[in-house]
TORZAZA-333165 format. One record per residue (C-alpha): x, y, z; residue in one letter. Coordinates in pm, whole numbers, plus 32768, in hexadecimal, padded with zeros to 4 digits. Layout:
XYZa/...
***
This chain:
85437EAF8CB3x/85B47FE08BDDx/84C480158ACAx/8601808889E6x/871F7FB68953x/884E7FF388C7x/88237F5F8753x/88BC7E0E86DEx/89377D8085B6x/88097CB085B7x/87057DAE85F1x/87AF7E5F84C7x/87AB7D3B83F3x/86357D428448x/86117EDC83D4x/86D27E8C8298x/86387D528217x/84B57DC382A8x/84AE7C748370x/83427C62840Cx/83897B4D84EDx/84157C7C85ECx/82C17D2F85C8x/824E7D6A8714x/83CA7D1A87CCx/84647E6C8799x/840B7FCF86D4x/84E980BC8634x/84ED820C861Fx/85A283088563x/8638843485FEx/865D84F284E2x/84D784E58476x/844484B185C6x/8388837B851Dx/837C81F485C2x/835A80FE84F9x/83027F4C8504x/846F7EA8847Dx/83987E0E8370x/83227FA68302x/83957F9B818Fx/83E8812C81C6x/8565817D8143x/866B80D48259x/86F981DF8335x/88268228835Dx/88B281568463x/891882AE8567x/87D482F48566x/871E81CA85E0x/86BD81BF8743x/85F68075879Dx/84AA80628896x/84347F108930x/82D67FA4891Cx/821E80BD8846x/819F816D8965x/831D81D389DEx/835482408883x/822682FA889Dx/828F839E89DDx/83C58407893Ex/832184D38860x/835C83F1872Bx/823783C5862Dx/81AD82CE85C4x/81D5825E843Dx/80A2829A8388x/811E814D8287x/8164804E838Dx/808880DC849Fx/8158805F85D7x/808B80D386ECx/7F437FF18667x/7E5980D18666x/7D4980DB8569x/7D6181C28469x/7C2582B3844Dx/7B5282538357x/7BB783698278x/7D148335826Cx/7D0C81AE8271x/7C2881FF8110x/7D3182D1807Dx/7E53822280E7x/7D9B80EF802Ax/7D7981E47EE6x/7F16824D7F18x/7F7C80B87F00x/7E5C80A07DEEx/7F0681C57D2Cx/805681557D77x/80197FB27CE4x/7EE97FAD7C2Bx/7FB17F0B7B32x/80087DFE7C31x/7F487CF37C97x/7E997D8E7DBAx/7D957C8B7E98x/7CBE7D197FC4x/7DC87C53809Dx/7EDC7D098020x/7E447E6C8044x/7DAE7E068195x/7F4B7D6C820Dx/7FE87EB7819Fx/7EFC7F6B8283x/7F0B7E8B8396x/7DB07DFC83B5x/7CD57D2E836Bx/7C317D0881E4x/7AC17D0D8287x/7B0C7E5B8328x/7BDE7EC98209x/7A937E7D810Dx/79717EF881FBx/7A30805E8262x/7ABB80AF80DCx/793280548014x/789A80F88137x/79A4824080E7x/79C582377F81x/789681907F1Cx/794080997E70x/79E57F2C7EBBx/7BA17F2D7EC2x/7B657E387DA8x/7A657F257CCDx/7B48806D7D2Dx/7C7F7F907C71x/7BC87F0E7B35x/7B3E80A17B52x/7CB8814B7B42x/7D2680177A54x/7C608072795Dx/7C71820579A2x/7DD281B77975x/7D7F80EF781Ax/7CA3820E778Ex/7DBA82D87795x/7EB0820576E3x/7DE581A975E2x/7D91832075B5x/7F0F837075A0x/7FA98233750Fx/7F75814673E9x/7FA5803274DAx/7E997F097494x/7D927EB375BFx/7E0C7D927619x/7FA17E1B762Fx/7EE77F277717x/7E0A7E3677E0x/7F837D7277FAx/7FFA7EDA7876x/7F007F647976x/7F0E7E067A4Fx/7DCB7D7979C3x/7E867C157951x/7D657AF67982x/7C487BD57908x/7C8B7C6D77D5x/7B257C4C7776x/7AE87D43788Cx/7B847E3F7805x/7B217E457685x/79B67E3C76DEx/79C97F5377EEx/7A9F80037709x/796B7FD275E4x/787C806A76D2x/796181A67715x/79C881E575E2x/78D9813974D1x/797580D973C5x/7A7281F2738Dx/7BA081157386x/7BCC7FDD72C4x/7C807EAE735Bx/7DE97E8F730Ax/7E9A7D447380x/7DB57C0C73AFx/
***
């Protein structure tokens, strides 16, 4: 069977709308970055000339395509290195979101045990400590540059359920420099 296709309205549909359920049945690649992706890969959709589809990510490989460093396609485990910082990019990029060890370990395709043993063993810290850590990096500096209360800035960093987190960590940091604005 030939490992290419030509590409279908459906396998588009797939591209477009990031449809996971065709994980695994066919790869993309784009010509014009020399990148293959998963159809679920949440990188910007191609344009539609320049998709060539794979039944397998070792023919893409032997195409010369890369593989994307967001979805990786191919499966391979990410050194533990770059697995850590691509963990810190999605921290950076939704720390105000609600971010679980099962999201973070999904987006990096593997599994939250792995995710939580290779990042504290790397960065010394837990996912969930290195979050709570930029949160309230992120809330030191609006409260240093706004007139925003603590608990509108809590509300604004992603820290929604434990706004008593915040004030006290805030009170060790800073002492009592600021006074609380909106109870």
């Amino acid at each position: 069977m030939n490992s290419k296709s030509r590409l279908t309205p459906e396998m588009w549909r797939a591209i477009t709308e990031n449809d996971s359920a065709y994980d695994g049945v066919f790869y993309y690649a784009v010509k014009t970055t020399g990148i293959f992706c998963r159809p679920s890969c949440k990188s910007r959709v191609p344009q539609i000339d320049n998709v060539q589809i794979f039944f397998n990510a070792k023919d893409a490989l032997s195409e010369g395509y890369r593989p994307c460093k967001r979805c990786n396609p191919a499966g391979a485990l990410l050194p533990d290195e770059e697995l850590a910082q691509r963990v810190v990019e999605i921290i950076e990029e939704s720390y105000r979101d609600p971010l679980s060890l099962q999201a973070l370990a999904d987006r990096c395709h593997i599994s939250p045990f792995h995710l939580q043993r290779t990042f504290k063993r790397i960065k010394g810290v837990s996912p969930a400590e290195y979050i709570l850590q930029k949160r309230i990096e992120k809330a030191v500096d609006l409260l240093a540059h706004s007139e925003r209360s603590i608990a509108e800035i809590a509300s604004m960093v992603g820290i929604l359920r434990m706004r008593n987190i915040l004030p006290l960590c805030l009170k060790r940091r800073l002492g009592n420099r600021r006074r609380r604005t909106g109870k």
